[in-house]
MARMAR-422836 format. One record per residue (C-alpha): x, y, z. Coordinates in steps of 0.02 Angstrom, whole numbers. Each point is the difference from the previous one (the first is absolute). Last residue first. Example, Ala and Ser with C-alpha at 12.3 -4.5 7.8 and 13.67 -1.06 7.14 Angstrom:
<node c1="684" c2="-53" c3="357"/>
<node c1="-69" c2="-172" c3="33"/>
This chain:
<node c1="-565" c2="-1338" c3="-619"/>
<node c1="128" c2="163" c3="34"/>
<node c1="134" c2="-142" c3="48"/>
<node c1="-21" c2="-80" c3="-156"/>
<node c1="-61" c2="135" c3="-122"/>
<node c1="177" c2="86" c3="57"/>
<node c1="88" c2="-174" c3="-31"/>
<node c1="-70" c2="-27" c3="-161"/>
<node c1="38" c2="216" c3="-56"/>
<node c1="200" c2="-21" c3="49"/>
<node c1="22" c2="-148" c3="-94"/>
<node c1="-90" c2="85" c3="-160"/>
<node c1="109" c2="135" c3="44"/>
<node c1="147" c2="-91" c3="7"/>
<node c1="-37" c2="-65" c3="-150"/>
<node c1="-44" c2="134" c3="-119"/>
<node c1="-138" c2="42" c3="-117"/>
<node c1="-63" c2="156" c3="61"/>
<node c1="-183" c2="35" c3="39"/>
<node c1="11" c2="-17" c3="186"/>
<node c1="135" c2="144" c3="-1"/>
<node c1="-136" c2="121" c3="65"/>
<node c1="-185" c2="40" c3="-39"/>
<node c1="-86" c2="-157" c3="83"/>
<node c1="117" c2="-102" c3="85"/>
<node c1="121" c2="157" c3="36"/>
<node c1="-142" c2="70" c3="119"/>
<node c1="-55" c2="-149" c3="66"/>
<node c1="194" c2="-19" c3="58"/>
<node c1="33" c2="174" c3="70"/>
<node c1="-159" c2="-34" c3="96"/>
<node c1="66" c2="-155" c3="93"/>
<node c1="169" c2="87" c3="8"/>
<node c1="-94" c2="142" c3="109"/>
<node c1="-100" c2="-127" c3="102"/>
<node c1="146" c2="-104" c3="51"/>
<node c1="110" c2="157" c3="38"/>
<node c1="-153" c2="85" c3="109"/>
<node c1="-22" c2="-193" c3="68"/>
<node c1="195" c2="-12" c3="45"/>
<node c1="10" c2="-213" c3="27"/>
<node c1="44" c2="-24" c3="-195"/>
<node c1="-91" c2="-128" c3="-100"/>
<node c1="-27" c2="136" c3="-156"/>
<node c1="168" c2="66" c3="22"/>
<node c1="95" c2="-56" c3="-109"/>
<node c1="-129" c2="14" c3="-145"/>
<node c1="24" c2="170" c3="8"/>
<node c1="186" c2="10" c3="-3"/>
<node c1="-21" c2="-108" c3="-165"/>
<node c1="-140" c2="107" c3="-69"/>
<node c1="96" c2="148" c3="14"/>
<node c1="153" c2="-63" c3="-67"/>
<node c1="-103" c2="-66" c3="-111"/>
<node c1="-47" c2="196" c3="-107"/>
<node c1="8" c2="118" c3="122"/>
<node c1="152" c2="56" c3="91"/>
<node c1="-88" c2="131" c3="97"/>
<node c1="-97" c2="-159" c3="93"/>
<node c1="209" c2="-47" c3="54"/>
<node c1="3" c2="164" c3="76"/>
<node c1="-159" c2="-14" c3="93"/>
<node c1="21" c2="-166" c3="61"/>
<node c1="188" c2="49" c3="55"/>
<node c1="-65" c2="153" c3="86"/>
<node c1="-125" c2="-115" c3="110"/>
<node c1="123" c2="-135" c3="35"/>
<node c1="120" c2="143" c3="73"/>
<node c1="-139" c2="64" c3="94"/>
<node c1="-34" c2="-177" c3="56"/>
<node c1="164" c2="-41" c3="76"/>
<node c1="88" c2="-119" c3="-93"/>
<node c1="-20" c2="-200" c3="58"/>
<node c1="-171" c2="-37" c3="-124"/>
<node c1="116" c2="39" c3="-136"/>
<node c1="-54" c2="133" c3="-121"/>
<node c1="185" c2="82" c3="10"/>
<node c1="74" c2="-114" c3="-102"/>
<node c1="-128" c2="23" c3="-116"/>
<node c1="84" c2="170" c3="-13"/>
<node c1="164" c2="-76" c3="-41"/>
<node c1="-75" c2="-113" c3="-129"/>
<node c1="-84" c2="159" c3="-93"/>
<node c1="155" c2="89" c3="-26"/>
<node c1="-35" c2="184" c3="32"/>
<node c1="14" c2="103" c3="-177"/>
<node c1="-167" c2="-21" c3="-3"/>
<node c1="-101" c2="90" c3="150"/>
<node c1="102" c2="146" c3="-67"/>
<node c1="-181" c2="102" c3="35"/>
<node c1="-28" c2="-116" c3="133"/>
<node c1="169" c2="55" c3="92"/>
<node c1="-39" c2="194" c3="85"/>
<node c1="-163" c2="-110" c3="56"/>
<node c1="88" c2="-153" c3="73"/>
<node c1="135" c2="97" c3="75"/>
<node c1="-129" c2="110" c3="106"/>
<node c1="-80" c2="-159" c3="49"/>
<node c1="176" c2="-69" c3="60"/>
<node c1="32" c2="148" c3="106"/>
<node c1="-162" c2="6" c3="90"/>
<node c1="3" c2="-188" c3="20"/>
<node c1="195" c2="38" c3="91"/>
<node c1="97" c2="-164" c3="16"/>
<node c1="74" c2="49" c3="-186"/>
<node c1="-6" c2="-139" c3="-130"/>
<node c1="-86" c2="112" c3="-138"/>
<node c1="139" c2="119" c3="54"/>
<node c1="127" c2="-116" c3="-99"/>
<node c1="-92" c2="55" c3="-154"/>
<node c1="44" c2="188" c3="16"/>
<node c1="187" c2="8" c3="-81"/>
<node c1="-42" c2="-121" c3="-131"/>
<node c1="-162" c2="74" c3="-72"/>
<node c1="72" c2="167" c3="10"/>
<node c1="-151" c2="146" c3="12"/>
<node c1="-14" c2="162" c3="-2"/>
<node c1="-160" c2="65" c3="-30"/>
<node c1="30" c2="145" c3="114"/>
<node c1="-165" c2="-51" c3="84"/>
<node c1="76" c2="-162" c3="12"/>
<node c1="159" c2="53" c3="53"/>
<node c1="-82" c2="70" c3="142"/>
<node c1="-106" c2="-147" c3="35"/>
<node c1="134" c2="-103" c3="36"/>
<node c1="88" c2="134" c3="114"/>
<node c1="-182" c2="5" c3="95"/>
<node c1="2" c2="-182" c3="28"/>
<node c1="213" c2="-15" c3="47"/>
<node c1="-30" c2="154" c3="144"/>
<node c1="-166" c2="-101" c3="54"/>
<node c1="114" c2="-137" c3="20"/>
<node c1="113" c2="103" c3="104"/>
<node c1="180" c2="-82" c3="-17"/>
<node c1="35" c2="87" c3="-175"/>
<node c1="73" c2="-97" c3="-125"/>
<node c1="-122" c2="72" c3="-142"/>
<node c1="37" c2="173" c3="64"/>
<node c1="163" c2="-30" c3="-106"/>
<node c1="-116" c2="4" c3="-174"/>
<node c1="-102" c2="176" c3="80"/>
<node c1="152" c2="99" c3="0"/>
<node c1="46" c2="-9" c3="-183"/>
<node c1="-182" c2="-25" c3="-44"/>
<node c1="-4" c2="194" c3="19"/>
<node c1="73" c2="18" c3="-178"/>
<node c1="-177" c2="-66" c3="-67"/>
<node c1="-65" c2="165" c3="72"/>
<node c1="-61" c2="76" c3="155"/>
<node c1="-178" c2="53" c3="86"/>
<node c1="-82" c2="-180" c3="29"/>
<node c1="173" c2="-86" c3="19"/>
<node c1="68" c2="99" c3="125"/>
<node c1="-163" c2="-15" c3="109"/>
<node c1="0" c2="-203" c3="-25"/>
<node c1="170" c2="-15" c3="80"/>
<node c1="-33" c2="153" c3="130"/>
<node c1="-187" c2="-75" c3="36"/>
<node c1="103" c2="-162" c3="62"/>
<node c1="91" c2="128" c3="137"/>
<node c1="224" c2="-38" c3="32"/>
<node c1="-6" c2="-31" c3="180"/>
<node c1="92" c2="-132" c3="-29"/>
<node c1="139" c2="90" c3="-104"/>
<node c1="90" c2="-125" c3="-119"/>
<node c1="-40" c2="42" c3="-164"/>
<node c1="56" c2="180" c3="26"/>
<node c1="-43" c2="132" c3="-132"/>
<node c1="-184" c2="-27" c3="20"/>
<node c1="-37" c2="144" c3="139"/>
<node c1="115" c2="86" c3="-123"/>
<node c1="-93" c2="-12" c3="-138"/>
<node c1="-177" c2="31" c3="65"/>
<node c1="64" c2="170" c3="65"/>
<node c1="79" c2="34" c3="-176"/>
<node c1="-184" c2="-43" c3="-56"/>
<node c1="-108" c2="109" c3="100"/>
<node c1="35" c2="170" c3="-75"/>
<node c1="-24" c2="140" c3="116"/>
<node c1="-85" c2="145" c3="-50"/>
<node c1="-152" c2="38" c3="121"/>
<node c1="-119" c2="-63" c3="-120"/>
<node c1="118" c2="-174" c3="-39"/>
<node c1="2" c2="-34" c3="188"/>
<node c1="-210" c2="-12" c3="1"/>
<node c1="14" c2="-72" c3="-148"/>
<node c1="114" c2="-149" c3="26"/>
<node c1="-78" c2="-35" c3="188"/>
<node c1="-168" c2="-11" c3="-109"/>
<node c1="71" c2="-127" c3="-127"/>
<node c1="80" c2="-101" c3="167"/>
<node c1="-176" c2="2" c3="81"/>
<node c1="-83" c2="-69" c3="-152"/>
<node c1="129" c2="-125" c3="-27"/>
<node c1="-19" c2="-76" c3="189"/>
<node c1="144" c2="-85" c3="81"/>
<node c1="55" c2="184" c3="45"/>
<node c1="174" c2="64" c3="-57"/>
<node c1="-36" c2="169" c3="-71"/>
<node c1="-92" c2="32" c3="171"/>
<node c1="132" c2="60" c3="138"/>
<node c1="12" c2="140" c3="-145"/>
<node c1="-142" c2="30" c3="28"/>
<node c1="8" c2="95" c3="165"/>
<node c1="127" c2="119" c3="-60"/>
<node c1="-151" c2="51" c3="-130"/>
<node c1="-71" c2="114" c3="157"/>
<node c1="-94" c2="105" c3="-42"/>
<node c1="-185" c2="-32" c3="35"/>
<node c1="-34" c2="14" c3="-196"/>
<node c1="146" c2="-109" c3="-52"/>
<node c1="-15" c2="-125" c3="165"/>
<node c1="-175" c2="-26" c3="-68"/>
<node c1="52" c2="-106" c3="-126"/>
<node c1="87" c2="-128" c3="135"/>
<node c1="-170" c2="-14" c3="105"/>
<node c1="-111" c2="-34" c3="-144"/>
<node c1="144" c2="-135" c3="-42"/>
<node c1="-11" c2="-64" c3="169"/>
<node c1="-166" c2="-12" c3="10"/>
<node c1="-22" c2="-86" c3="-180"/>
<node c1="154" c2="-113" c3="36"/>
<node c1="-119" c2="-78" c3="160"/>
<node c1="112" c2="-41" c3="153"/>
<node c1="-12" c2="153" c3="59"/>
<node c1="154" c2="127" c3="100"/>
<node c1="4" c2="124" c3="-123"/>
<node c1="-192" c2="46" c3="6"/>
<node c1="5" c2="-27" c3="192"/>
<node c1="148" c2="117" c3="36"/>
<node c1="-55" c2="105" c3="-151"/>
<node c1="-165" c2="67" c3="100"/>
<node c1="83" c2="17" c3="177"/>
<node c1="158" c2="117" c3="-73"/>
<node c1="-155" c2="101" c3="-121"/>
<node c1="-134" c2="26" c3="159"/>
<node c1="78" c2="160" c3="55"/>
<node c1="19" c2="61" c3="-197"/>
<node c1="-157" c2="-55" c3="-53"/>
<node c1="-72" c2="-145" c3="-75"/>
<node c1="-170" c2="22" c3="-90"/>
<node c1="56" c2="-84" c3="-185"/>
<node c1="119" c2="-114" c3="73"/>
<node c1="-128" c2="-72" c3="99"/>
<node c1="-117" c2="14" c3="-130"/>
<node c1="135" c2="-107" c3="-119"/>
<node c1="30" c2="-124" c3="140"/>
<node c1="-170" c2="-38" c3="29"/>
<node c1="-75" c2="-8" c3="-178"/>
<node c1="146" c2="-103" c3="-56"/>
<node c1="15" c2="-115" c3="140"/>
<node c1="-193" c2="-36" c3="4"/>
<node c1="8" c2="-57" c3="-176"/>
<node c1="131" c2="-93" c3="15"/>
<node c1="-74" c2="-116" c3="155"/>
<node c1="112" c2="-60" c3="112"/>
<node c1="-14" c2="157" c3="130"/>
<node c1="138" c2="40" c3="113"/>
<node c1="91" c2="114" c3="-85"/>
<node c1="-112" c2="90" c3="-84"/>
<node c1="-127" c2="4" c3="179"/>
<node c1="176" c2="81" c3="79"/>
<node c1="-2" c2="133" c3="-129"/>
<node c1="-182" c2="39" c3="23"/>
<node c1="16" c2="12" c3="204"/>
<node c1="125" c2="115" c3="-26"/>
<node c1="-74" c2="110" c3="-129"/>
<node c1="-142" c2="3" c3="132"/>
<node c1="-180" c2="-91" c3="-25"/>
<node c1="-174" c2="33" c3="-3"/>
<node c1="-2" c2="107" c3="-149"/>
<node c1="-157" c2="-18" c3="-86"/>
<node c1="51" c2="-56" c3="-160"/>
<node c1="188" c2="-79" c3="72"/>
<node c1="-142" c2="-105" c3="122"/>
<node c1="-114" c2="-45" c3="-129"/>
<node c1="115" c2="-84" c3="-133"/>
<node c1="95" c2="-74" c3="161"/>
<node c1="-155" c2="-89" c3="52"/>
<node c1="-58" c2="-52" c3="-188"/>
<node c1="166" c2="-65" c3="-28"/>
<node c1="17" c2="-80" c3="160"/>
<node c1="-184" c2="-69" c3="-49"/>
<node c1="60" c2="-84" c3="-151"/>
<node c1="162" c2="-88" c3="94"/>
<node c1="-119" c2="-102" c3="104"/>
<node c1="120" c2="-31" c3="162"/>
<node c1="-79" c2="175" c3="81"/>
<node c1="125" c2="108" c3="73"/>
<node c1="-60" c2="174" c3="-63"/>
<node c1="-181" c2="-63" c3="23"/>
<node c1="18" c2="-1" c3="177"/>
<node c1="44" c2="201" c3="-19"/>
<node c1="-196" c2="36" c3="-68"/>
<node c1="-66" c2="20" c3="135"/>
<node c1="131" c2="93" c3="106"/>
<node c1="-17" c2="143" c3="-143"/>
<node c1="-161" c2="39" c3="51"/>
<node c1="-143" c2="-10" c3="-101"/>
<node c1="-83" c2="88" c3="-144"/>
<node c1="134" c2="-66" c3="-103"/>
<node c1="-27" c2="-172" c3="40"/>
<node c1="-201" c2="14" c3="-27"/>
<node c1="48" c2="77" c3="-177"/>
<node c1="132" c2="-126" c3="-34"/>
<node c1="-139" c2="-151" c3="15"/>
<node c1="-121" c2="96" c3="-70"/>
<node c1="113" c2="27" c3="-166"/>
<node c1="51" c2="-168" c3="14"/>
<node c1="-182" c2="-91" c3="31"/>
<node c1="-41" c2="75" c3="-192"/>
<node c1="154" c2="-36" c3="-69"/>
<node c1="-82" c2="-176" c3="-24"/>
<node c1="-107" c2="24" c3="-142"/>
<node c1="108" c2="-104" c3="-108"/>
<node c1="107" c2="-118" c3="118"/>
<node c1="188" c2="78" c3="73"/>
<node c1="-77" c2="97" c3="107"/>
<node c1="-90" c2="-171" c3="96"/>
<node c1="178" c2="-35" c3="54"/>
<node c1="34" c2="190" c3="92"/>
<node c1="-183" c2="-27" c3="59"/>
<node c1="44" c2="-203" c3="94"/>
<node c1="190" c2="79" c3="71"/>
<node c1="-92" c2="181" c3="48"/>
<node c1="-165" c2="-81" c3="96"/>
<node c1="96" c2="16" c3="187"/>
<node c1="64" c2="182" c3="-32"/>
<node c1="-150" c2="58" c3="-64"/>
<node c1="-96" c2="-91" c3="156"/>
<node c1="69" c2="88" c3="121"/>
<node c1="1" c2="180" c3="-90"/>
<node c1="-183" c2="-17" c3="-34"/>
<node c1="-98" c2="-90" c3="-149"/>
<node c1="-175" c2="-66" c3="68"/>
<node c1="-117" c2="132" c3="-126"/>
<node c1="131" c2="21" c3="-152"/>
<node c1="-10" c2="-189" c3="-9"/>
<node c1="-195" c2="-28" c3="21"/>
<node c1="4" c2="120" c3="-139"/>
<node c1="112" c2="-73" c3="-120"/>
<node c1="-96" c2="-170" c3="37"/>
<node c1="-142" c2="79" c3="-66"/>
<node c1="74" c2="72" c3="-147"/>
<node c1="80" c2="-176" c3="-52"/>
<node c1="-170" c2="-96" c3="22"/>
<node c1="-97" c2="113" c3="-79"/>
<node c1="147" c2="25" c3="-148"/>
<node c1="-4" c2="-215" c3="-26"/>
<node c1="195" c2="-36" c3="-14"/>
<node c1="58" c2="10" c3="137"/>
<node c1="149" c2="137" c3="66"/>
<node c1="-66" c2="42" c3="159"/>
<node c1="-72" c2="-154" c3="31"/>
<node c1="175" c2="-53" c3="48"/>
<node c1="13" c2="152" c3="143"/>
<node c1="-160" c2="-83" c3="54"/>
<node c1="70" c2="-154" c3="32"/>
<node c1="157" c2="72" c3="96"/>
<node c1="-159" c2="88" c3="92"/>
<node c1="-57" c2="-163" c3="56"/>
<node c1="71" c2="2" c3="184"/>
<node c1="-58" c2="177" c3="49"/>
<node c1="-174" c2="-93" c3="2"/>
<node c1="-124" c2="158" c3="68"/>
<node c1="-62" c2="29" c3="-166"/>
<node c1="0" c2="-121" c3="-113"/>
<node c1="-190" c2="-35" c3="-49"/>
<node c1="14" c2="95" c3="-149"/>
<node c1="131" c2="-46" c3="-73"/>
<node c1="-72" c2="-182" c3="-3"/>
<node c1="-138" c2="77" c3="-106"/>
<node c1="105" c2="38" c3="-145"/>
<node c1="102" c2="-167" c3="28"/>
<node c1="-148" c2="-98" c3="-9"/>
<node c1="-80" c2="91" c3="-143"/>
<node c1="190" c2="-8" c3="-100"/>
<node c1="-47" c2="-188" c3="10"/>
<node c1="185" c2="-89" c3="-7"/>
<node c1="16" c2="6" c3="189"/>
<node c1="157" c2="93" c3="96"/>
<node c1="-95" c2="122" c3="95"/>
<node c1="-146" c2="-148" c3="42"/>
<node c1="131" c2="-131" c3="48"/>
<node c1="62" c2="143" c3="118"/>
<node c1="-165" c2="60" c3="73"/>
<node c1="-18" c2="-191" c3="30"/>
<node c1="192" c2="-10" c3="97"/>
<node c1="-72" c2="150" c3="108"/>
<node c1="-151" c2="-69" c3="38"/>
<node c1="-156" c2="68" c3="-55"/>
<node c1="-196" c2="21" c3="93"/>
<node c1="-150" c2="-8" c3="-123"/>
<node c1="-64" c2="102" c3="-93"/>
<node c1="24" c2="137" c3="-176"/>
<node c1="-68" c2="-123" c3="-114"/>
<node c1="177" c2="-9" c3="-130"/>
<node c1="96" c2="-31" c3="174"/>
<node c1="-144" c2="-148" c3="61"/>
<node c1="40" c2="-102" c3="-167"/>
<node c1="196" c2="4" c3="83"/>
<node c1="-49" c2="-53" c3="159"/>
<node c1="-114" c2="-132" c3="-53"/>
<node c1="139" c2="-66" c3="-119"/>
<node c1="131" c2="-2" c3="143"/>
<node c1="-123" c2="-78" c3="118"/>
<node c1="-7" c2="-133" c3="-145"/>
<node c1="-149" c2="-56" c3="-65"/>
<node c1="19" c2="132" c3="-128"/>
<node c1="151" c2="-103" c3="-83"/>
<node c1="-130" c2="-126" c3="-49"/>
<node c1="-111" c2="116" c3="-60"/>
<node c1="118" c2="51" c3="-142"/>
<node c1="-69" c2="120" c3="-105"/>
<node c1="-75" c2="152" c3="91"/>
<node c1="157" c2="7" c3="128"/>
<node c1="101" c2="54" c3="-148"/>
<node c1="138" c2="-153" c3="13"/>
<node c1="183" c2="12" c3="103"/>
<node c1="7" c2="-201" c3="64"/>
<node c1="120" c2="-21" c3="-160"/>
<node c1="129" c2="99" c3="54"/>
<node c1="81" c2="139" c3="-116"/>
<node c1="-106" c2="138" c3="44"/>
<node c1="38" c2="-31" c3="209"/>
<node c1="170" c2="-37" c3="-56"/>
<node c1="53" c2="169" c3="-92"/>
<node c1="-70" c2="92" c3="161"/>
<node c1="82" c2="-103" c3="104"/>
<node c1="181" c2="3" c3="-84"/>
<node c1="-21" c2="196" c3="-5"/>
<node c1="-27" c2="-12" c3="189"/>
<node c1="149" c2="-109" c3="25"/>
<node c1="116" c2="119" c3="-95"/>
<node c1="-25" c2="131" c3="96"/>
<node c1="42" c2="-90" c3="157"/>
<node c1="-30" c2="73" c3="155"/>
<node c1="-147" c2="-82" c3="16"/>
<node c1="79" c2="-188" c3="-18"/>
<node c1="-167" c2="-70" c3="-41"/>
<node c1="-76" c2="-179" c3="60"/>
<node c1="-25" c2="30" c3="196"/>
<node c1="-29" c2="198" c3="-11"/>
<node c1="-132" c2="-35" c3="-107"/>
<node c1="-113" c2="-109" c3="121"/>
<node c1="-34" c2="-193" c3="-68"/>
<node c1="-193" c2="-29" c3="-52"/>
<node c1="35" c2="-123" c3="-145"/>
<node c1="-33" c2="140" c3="-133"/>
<node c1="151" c2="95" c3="92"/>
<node c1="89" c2="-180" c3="-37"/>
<node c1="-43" c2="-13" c3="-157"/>
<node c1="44" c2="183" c3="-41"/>
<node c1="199" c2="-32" c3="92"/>
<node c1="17" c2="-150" c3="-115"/>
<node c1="-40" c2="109" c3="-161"/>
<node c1="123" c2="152" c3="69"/>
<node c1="125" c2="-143" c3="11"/>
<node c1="-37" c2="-71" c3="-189"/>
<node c1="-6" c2="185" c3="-45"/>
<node c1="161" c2="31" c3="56"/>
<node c1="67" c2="-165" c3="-75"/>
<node c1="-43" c2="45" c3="-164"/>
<node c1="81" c2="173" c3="10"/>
């Protein structure tokens, strides 16, 4: 925030210097015409014109004295100073004198939400007066910001008002904005008014980033589809990228249907699609988890899904572990990951039997080992996982041993800790260095022991 203001301060010194607007603002940036009007406040050449004669030597000064008298020609950078200026007089009259510059009305969308209630009703006016479908669509990113301030809801309501009142092509640049607020606000307006097909919904959920926009997309879509539209509306829903699509996608297959289709689901990489796969199947009367079993039954299968590993686990019991524990040797890391996490979830776990993948060439595989292990963290030996702390090992590995070895507690902490300190891996350097500070002051500093006292002089050593 700072360093907006120190910009927007920079770009008011230079407006004061005589330089055009359009040469020290990015207009299309909201957030460099909050960062002037923060500046022009902030900067010490901003004094009431009746104090400061100095400044009213200026042509900026003279320009600005002239707003509160009602004369004298304005530029458009000095109409800005004088919208932005800490005298709520200035910026009253200032209003009033800008008509016929299109280019200040992101200023005047600010004054909207001042402070001083002349200066806010004013500029509420001047707003409602030069707001048309063009220039809606071009002020949403700086208004959809300023809604977010107290009094700012004002500009939104107009804002949505103006957009509604125009056509639909208007408003459609906003759908593919890169500010993720005014999406929102774009899609918000279009399911209100209707502007777009179930198609065209169901293809915005799935190919939208934004949550939010997902969600209110692909549940209106869903919501209006019909039965000609239905094949065209799950083909995109199905086919995202983004779990919430798909899963809005999946449930629907009960209503639409057609719970055959989910069943190609129960094995998704995503849980929330696999849960929704589960109860779409479950409400027609098939029980997922002899289907889970058998797609598990063979160890070996390549194309064997890692959602079918995880799947069995989420809706079986501890007897299930039976065909997760082979899984384990499966040539698919993402196979080995999900089989890990399996017995996880089962909360079955053998200490001996799942160490070895802490040394796996998958990082997916060896993370997933790390956190089914930290519980058990010690019943590991702690000079086989300093082993693995070696500057040689790969750095996931280095990474799980740190973290197992930290589950130790007590020195075996400190000692892996300590390791570390001088090591070339600045996220492992960093993370020791604070594991150390840490056992300084609260941890095993306080006991009376010699490797620890070794361990604490050669830690204050390298830490200086």
């Amino acid at each position: 925030m700072q360093e907006e203001i120190r910009r927007g301060a920079a770009a008011a010194r230079e407006l004061v210097a005589g330089a055009a607007l359009r040469d020290v603002l990015d207009t299309g940036d909201p957030a460099a015409w909050l960062a002037l009007d923060e500046g022009v406040r902030a900067d010490e050449w901003s004094f009431p014109p009746y104090v400061v004669p100095a400044w009213e030597e200026t042509g900026a000064g003279r320009s600005l004295t002239a707003v509160l008298r009602g004369d004298g020609p304005l530029t458009e950078a000095q109409l800005a100073l004088a919208l932005c200026h800490r005298d709520g007089r200035i910026r009253h009259k200032a209003l009033g004198r800008v008509a016929g510059h299109p280019a200040l009305l992101p200023l005047v969308a600010v004054r909207c939400a001042d402070w001083v209630e002349q200066v806010r009703e004013r500029a509420r006016k001047r707003l409602a007066e030069a707001l048309d479908g063009e220039t809606a669509a071009a002020l949403a990113p700086l208004v959809r910001r300023l809604a977010d301030r107290h009094r700012g809801d004002f500009a939104l309501g107009l804002l949505g008002g103006v957009l509604r009142r125009a056509s639909a092509e208007r408003a459609t640049p906003l759908l593919a904005s890169a500010d993720r607020p005014v999406r929102r606000f774009a899609y918000g307006l279009a399911v209100e008014e209707g502007w777009l097909s179930a198609v065209e919904l169901a293809r915005a959920a799935a190919g939208d980033d934004d949550a939010v926009v997902q969600t209110l997309c692909a549940e209106t879509a869903l919501a209006a589809v019909r039965d000609e539209d239905a094949d065209e509306v799950l083909r995109a829903l199905l086919g995202a990228r983004s779990p919430r699509a798909r899963s809005a996608g999946v449930t629907a297959l009960r209503r639409l249907r057609r719970p055959e289709r989910a069943v190609g689901f129960l094995a998704d990489r995503s849980a929330l699609v696999r849960a929704c796969a589960r109860y779409v199947v479950r409400q027609y009367g098939t029980d997922p988890l002899p289907w889970y079993r058998d797609r598990c039954a063979d160890p070996g299968d390549p194309a064997l899904p890692p959602g079918a590993a995880i799947g069995l686990a989420e809706c079986g019991t501890r007897a299930d572990a039976g065909l997760l524990w082979p899984l384990l040797d499966h040539p698919a890391p993402a196979v080995r990951a999900r089989a890990v996490a399996g017995l996880r979830t089962l909360d079955v776990t053998d200490v001996p039997r799942m160490r070895r993948l802490l040394d796996d060439p998958a990082p997916g595989v060896v993370g997933e080992a790390t956190r089914a292990l930290l519980p058990s963290a010690g019943l590991l030996p702690a000079a086989w996982l300093a082993e693995r702390l070696a500057a040689g090992r790969p750095r996931w590995v280095r990474v799980s041993a740190l973290r197992l070895l930290d589950a130790h507690g007590g020195v075996v902490r400190l000692r892996a800790a300590v390791a570390l300190l001088g090591d070339g891996d600045e996220r492992l350097r960093t993370r020791a260095g604070l594991t150390v500070r840490r056992e300084l002051r609260w941890g095993v500093a306080s006991r009376a022991d010699a490797e620890v006292t070794e361990l604490l002089a050669q830690a204050r050593s390298r830490l200086g």
